[in-house]
C-alpha positions in Angstrom: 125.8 103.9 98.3 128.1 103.3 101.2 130.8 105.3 101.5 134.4 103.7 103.3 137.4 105.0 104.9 140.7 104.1 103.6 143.7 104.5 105.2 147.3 105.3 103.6 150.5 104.0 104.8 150.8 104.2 108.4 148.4 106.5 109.1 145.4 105.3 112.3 141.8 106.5 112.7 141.0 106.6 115.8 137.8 107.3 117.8 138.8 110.0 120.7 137.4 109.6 124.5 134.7 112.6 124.3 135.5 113.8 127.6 136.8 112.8 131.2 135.4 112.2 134.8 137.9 113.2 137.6 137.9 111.6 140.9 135.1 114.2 142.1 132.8 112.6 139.6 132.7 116.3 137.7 132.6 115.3 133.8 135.0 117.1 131.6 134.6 118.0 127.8 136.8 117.8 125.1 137.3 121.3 125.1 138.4 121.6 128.0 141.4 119.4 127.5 142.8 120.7 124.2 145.6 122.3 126.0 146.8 119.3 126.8 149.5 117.7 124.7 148.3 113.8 124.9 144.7 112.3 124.3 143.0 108.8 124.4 141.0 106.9 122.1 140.0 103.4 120.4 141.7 102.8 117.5 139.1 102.2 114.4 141.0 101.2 111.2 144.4 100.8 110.4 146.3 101.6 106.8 148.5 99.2 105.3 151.7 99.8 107.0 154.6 101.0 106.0 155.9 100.8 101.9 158.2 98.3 101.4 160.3 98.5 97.7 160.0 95.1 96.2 163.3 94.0 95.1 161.1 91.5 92.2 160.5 95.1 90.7 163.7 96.1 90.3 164.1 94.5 86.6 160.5 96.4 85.7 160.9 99.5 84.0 159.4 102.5 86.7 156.7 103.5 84.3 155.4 99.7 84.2 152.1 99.5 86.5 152.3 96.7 89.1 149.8 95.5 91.2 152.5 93.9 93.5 152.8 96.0 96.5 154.5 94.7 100.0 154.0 96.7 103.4 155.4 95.9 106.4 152.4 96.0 109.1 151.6 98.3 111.7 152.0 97.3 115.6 148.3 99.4 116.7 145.3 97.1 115.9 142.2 97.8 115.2 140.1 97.5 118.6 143.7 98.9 120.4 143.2 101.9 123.1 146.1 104.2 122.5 147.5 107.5 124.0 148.3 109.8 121.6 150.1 113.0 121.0 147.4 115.7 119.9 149.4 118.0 117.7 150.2 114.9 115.3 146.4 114.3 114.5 144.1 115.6 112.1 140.6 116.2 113.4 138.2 114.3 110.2 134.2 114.4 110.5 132.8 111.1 108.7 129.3 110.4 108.2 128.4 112.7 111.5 130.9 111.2 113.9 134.3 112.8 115.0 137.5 110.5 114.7 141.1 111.7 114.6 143.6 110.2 112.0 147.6 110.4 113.3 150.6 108.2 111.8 151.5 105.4 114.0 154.7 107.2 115.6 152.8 110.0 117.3 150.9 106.5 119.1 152.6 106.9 122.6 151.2 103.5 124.0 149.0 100.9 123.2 146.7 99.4 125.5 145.2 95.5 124.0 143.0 93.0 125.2 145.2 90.2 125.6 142.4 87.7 126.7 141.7 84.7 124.2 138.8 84.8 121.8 136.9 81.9 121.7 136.7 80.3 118.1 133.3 78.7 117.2 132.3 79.1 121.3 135.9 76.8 122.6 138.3 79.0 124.5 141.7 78.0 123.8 
């Protein structure tokens, strides 16, 4: 049975950059760069964004279970490169592979493709 990630509120997996060449061409692990406060990665999968309150459920009594529920979207997509502040994160292992899961605000920048996709093979 497959198993799936899901994401709460504004919270961001992302897929950390493993390690770092410097100019010299000398690779650098993870490890190496824990010290530092900011890392890079692809975002993965985004939550739902932030709770809204629904002002339709203000008549409902708070016990009554609704299936209503409004968010207000995140900015990060899925695909997005972001830098990050480290001590925000939470280090998860999924199925054998190493993501990171932060809330949106420790996101420093995003970095997206901005280029069209091409829909049914016609660039727009």
């Amino acid at each position: 049975m497959a198993k799936e990630i899901i994401l709460v509120g504004d919270k961001v997996l992302i897929e950390p950059d493993e390690g770092e060449k410097t100019e010299a061409g000398l690779y650098l692990p993870q490890n190496v760069r824990e010290k530092e406060k900011v890392q890079t990665g692809r975002i993965i999968k985004i939550g739902p964004g932030y709770p809204v309150p629904d002002p339709a459920l203000l008549e409902e009594e708070p016990w009554s279970t609704s299936s209503r529920k409004k968010y207000f979207p995140l900015e990060a997509k899925e695909g997005d490169y972001c830098i990050f502040l480290r001590d925000q994160a939470i280090e998860i292992t999924f199925e054998k592979k190493h993501y990171m899961v932060a809330p949106q605000s420790a996101i420093l920048v995003l970095i997206r493709d901005s280029s069209p996709v091409p829909i049914n093979g016609i660039e727009p």
